[in-house]
C-alpha positions in Angstrom: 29.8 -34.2 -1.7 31.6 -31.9 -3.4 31.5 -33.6 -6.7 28.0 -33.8 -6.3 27.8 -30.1 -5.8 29.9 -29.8 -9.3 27.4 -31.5 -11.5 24.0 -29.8 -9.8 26.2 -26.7 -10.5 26.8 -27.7 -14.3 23.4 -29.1 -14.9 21.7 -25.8 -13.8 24.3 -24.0 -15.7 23.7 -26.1 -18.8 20.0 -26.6 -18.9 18.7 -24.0 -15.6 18.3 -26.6 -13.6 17.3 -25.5 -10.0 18.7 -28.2 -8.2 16.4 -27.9 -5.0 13.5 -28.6 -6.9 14.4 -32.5 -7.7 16.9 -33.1 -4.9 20.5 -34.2 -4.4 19.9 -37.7 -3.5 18.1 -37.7 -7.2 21.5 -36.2 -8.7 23.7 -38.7 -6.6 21.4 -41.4 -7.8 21.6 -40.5 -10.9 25.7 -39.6 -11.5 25.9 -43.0 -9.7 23.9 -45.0 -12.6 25.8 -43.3 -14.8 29.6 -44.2 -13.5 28.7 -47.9 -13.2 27.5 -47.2 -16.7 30.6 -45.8 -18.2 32.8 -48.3 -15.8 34.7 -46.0 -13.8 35.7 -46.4 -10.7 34.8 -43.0 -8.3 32.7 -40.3 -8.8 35.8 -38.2 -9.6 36.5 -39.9 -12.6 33.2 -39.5 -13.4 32.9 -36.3 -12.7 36.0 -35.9 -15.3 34.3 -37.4 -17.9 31.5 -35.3 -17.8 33.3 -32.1 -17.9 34.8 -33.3 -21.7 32.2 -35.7 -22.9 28.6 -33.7 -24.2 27.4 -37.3 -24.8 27.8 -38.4 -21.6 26.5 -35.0 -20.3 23.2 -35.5 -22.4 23.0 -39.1 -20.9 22.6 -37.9 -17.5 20.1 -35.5 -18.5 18.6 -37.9 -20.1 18.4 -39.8 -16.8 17.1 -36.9 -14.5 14.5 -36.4 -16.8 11.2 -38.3 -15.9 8.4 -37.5 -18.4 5.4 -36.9 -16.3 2.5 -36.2 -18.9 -0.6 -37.5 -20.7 -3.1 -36.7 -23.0 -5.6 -33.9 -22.2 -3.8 -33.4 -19.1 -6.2 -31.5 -16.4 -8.4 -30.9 -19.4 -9.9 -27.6 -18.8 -6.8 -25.6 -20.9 -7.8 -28.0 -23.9 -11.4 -26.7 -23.6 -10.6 -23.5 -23.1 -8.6 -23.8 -26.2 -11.5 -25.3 -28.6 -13.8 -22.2 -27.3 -11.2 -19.4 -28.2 -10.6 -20.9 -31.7 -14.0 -21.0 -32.7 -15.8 -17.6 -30.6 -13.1 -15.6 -31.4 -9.7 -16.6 -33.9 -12.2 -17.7 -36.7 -14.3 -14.6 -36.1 -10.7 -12.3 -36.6 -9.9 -10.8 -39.6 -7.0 -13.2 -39.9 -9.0 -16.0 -39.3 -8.5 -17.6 -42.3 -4.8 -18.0 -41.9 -2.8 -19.8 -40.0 -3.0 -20.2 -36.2 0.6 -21.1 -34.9 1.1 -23.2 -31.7 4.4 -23.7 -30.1 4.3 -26.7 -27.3 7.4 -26.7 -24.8 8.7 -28.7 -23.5 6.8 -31.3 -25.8 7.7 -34.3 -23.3 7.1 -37.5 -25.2 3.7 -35.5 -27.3 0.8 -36.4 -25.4 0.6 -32.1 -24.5 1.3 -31.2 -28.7 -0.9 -33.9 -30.2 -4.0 -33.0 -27.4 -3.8 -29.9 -28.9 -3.8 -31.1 -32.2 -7.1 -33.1 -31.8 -8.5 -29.8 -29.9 -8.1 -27.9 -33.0 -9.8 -30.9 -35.1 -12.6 -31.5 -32.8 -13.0 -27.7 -32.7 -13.8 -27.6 -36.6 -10.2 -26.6 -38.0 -8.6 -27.9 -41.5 -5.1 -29.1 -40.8 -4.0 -26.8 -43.1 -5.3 -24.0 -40.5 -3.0 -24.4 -38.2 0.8 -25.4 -37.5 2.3 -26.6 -34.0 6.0 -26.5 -33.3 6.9 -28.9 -30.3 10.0 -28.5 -28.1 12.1 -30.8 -26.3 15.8 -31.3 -24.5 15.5 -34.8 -24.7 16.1 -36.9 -27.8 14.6 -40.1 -26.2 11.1 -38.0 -25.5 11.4 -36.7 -29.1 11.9 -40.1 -30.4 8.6 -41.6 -28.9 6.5 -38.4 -29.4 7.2 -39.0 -33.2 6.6 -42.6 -32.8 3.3 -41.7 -31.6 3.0 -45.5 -29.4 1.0 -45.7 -26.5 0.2 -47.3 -23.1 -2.9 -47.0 -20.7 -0.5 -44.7 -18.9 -1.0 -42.0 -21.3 -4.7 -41.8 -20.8 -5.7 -40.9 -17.1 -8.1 -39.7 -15.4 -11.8 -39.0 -17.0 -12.3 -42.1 -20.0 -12.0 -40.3 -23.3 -14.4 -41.3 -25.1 -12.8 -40.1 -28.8 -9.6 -42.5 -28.4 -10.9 -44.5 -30.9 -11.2 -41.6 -33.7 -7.6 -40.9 -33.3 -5.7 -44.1 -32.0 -5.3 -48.2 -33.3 -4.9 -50.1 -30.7 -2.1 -52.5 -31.6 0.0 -55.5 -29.3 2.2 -52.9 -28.1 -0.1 -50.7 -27.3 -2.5 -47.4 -29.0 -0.8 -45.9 -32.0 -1.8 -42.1 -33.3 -2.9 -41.6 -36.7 -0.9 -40.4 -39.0 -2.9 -37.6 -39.7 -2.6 -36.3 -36.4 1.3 -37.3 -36.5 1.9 -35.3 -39.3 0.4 -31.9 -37.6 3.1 -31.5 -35.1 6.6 -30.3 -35.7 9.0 -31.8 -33.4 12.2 -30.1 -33.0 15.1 -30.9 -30.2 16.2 -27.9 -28.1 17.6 -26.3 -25.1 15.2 -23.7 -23.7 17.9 -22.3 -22.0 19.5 -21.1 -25.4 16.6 -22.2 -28.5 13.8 -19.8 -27.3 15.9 -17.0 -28.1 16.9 -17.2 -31.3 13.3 -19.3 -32.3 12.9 -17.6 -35.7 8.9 -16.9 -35.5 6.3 -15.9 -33.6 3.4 -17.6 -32.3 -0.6 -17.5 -31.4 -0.4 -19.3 -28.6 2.0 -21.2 -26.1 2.1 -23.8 -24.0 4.5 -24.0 -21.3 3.2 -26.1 -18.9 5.6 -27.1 -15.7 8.6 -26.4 -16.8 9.5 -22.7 -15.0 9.0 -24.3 -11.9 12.2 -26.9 -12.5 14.4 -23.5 -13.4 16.6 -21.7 -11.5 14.7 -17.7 -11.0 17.0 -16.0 -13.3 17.1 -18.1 -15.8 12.6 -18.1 -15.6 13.1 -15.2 -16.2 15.1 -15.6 -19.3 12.6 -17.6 -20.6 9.4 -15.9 -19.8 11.3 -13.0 -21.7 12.2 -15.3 -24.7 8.7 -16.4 -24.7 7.3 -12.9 -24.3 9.2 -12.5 -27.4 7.6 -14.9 -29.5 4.1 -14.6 -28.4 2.4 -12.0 -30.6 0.3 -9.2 -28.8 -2.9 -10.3 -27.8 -1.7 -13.7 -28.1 -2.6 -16.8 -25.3 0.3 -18.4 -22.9 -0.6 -21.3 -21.0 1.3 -22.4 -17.7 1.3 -24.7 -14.8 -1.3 -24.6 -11.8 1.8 -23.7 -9.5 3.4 -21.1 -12.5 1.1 -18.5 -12.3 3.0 -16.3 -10.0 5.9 -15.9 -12.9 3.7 -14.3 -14.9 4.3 -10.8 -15.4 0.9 -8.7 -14.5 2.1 -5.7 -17.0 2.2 -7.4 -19.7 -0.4 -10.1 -19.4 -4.1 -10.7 -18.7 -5.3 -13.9 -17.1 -7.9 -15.4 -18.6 -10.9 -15.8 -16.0 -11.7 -19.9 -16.3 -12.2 -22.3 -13.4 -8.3 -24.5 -13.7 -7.0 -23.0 -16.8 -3.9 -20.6 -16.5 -4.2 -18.9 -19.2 -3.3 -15.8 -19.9 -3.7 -13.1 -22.6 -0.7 -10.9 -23.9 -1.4 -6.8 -24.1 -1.7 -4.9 -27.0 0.1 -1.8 -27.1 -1.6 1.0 -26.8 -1.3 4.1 -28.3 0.2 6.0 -25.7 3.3 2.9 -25.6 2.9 3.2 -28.6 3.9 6.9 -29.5 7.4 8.3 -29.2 7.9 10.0 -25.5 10.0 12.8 -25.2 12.3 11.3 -23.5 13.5 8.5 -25.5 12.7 10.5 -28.9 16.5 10.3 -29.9 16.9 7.0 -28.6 14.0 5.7 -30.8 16.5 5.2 -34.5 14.9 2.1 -35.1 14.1 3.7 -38.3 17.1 5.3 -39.3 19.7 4.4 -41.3 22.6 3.7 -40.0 24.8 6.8 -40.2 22.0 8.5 -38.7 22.0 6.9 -35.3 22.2 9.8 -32.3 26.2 10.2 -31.7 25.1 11.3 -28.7 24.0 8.0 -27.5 25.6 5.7 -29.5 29.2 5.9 -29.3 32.1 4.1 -29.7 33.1 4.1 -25.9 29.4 2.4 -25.2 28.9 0.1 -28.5 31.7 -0.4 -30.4 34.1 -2.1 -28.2 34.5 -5.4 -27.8 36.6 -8.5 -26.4 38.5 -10.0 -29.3 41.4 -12.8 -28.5 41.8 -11.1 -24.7 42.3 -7.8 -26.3 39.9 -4.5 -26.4 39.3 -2.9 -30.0 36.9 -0.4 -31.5 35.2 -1.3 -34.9 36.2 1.7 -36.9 33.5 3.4 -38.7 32.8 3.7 -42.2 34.6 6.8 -43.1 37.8 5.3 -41.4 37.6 2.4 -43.6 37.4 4.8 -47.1 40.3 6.8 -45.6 42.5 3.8 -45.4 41.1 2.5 -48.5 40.1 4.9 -51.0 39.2 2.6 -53.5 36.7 0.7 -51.3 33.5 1.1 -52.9 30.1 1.1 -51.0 29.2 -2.2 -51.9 32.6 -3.5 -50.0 31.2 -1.5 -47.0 28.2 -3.0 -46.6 27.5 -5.6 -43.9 28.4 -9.7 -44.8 26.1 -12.1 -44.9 25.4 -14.3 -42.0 26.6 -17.6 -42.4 23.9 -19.8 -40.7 26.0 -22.4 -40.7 28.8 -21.2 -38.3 26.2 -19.9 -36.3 24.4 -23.2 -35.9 27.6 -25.1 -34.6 27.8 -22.2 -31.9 24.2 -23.0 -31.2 24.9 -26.4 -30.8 27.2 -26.1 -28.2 25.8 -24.3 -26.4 22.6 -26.8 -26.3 25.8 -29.3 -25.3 26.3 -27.2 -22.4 29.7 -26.3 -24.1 29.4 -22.2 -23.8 33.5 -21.9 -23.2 33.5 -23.3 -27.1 30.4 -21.9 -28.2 31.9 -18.5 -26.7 35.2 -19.0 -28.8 33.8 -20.5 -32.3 31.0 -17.1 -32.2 34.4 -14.5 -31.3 36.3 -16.4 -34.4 33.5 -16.1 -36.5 33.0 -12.0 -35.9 36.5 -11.9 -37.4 35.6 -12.7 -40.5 32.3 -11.2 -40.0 32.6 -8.3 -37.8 29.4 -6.6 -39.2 27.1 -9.6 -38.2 24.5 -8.3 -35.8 23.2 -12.0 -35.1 26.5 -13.5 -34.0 27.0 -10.0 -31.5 23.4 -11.3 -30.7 24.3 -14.7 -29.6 27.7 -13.8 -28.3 25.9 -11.6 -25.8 23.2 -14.8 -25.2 25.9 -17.2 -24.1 27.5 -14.7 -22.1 24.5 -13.5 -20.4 23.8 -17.4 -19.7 26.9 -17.5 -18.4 26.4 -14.5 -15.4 29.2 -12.2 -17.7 26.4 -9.4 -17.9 28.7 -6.9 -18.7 29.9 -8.3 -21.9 26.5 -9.2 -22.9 25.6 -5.9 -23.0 28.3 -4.6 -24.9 27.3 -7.2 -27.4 23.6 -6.5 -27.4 24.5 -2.6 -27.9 26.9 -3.5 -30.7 24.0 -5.9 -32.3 21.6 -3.1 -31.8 24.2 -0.2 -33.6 24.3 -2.6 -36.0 20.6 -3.7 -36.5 18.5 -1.3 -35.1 15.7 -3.5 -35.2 17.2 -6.6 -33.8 14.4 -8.0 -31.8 16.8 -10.4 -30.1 19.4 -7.9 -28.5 16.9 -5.5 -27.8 14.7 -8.0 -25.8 17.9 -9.3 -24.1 19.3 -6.0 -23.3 15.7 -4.9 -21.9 15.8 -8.2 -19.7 19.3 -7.5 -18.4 18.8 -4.1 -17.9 15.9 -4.5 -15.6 17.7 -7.1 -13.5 20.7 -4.9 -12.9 18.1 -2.4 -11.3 17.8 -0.2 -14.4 14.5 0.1 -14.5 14.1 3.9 -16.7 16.6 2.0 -19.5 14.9 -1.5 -19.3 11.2 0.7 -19.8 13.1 2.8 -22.5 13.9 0.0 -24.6 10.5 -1.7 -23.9 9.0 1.3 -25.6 11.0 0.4 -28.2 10.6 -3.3 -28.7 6.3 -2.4 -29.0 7.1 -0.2 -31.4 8.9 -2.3 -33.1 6.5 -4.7 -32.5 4.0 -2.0 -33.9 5.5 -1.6 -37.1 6.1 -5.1 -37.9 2.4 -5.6 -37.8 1.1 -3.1 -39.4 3.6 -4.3 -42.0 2.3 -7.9 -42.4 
């Protein structure tokens, strides 16, 4: 039992797994399948293997997952959909650019491609819009792109359009390549790829998935996916998901079995400086013009480096120890994406002690990277170490004002440490931020 205990305790710190919500005689099942698989000979042993083995550790995921979806499931968020896009994106001054749709999890792509055929049926070219489709699990991924399927797929209500957009073949009904080639699909942990997803969106769907997660890590996703919804932009969610759903920050959308709901705009009040946080707001600044009074090297700049403590000297120290440094040799190094993609990697492995180790290795050669501090603090955070996650969120920040990642991480950990006057502080900031950037585009 206490093995048992081990692995609901690594899968939920892995993936955010709340154990409860599938049951222990599921896990035992499962880790059981999986021994007799591997040919060992107690659940110790097997336990032992999936502490060092991330293959084996993605096969029992593999196992616990049961993809449970079909096309045009419940139906009313898909019409819902088709009557947005055509009374009120197209009518936007934007409308003739592209409408971006991210789908997670994407399952095996009944959800993704329903929404591709909504977007066809509701008078969109392809080339209007773009859908990015999520997933943990390589063998979903694997049929979604296939695009092969059974009666299974197609419950409820006959749909009469099948025909328009499937082949019916001996193994089954195969999509058209056309629709096929409108989704992206892309493998990833939402535990750890929602935060650092690169772009922003129009509208999401994340349909039954919060109600599988452990609370605190919901809330690290409703956060990330806060993050990449634009303002005024649509998120749709489970029947049984609506309660997650910040009130502040979103509107539901008043339609019999949909659950949707509409993101704020900031409004001018959020959106103008308070007196308060006037010298925290820098995001503007240069550098050497951040408030000393805030950001100092006791709060920012110190950070855990091979067991020891150090602070990041500042410029100035640098040119006093080096008088022939130039500017140029003072000014931050370039990211290298790929160092940063093996630490994301493990981390979708469930590997964080590595992930943890290969991003502090990499800030020695690059200690002025504000997106490895960003991802540092990420891991930790997933790991409950808030306190180091915020020293590297702070650090990220001092070092990127306008890091949208820290800065919505920090606000996150912030309010769930009971801070709410610096979560709201740095809110204020991230919808200014947000503010800018869109004025900007």
């Amino acid at each position: 039992m206490m093995v048992l205990s081990a692995i609901a305790k690594l899968l939920s710190q892995t993936i955010g797994l709340d154990p409860d919500t599938i049951g222990n005689q599921r896990i035992a099942r499962a880790a059981e399948t999986r021994r007799v698989g591997c040919k060992l000979p107690d659940i110790e042993s097997y336990w032992a293997r999936l502490q060092t083995s991330a293959s084996e550790l993605e096969e029992l995921i593999e196992l616990l997952i049961v993809p449970e979806t079909w096309f045009f499931r419940d139906g009313k968020p898909f019409d819902y959909l088709k009557t947005y896009v055509t009374s009120e994106w197209l009518n936007q001054p934007n409308g003739s650019t592209t409408l971006k749709l991210l789908s997670v999890p994407s399952s095996t792509g009944e959800e993704p491609y329903s929404m591709a055929i909504a977007l066809l049926e509701a008078g969109l070219h392809p080339k209007q819009f773009a859908i990015d489709a999520i997933d943990i699990s390589q063998r979903s991924l694997a049929k979604a792109r296939r695009g092969l399927y059974t009666k299974n797929s197609f419950r409820g209500d006959a749909w009469t359009g099948r025909s328009r957009y499937f082949q019916q073949t001996a193994e089954g009904y195969e999509l058209c390549q056309l629709v096929k080639g409108l989704v992206n699909f892309q493998q990833g942990n939402v535990k750890t790829s929602l935060a650092i997803a690169p772009k922003q969106y129009d509208i999401i769907f994340c349909r039954n998935l919060l109600i599988y997660l452990k609370s605190e890590v919901c809330s690290q996703v409703l956060a990330a996916l806060d993050r990449l919804l634009i303002p005024g932009g649509l998120l749709f969610v489970g029947a049984s998901e609506t309660g997650n759903v910040v009130p502040d920050n979103y509107t539901s959308i008043r339609q019999p079995f949909t659950f949707a709901y509409r993101k704020s705009e900031p409004s001018l009040a959020q959106l103008a400086p308070l007196n308060i946080t006037q010298q925290f707001n820098y995001a503007h600044r240069p550098l050497g013009q951040v408030p000393s009074q805030l950001i100092t090297p006791q709060t920012i700049a110190k950070q855990y480096e091979g067991g020891k403590i150090y602070s990041a000297p500042d410029t100035e120290q640098i040119k006093a120890s080096d008088p022939s440094a130039s500017s140029n040799d003072l000014t931050p190094e370039p990211t290298s994406s790929l160092d940063l993609q093996k630490v994301r990697k493990l981390a979708d492995d469930g590997r964080d002690a590595e992930a943890i180790a290969l991003c502090k290795s990499y800030l020695v050669h690059h200690p002025t990277s504000a997106a490895a501090y960003s991802l540092l603090g990420e891991l930790y955070q997933a790991n409950q170490q808030n306190a180091e996650a915020g020293r590297c969120f702070q650090r990220a920040i001092y070092l990127e004002p306008t890091c949208y990642e820290a800065l919505v991480h920090l606000a996150l950990l912030k309010e769930n440490q009971g801070d709410t006057v610096g979560a709201k502080i740095i809110q204020q900031r991230i919808q200014r931020l947000q503010h800018r950037l869109k004025t900007e585009a």
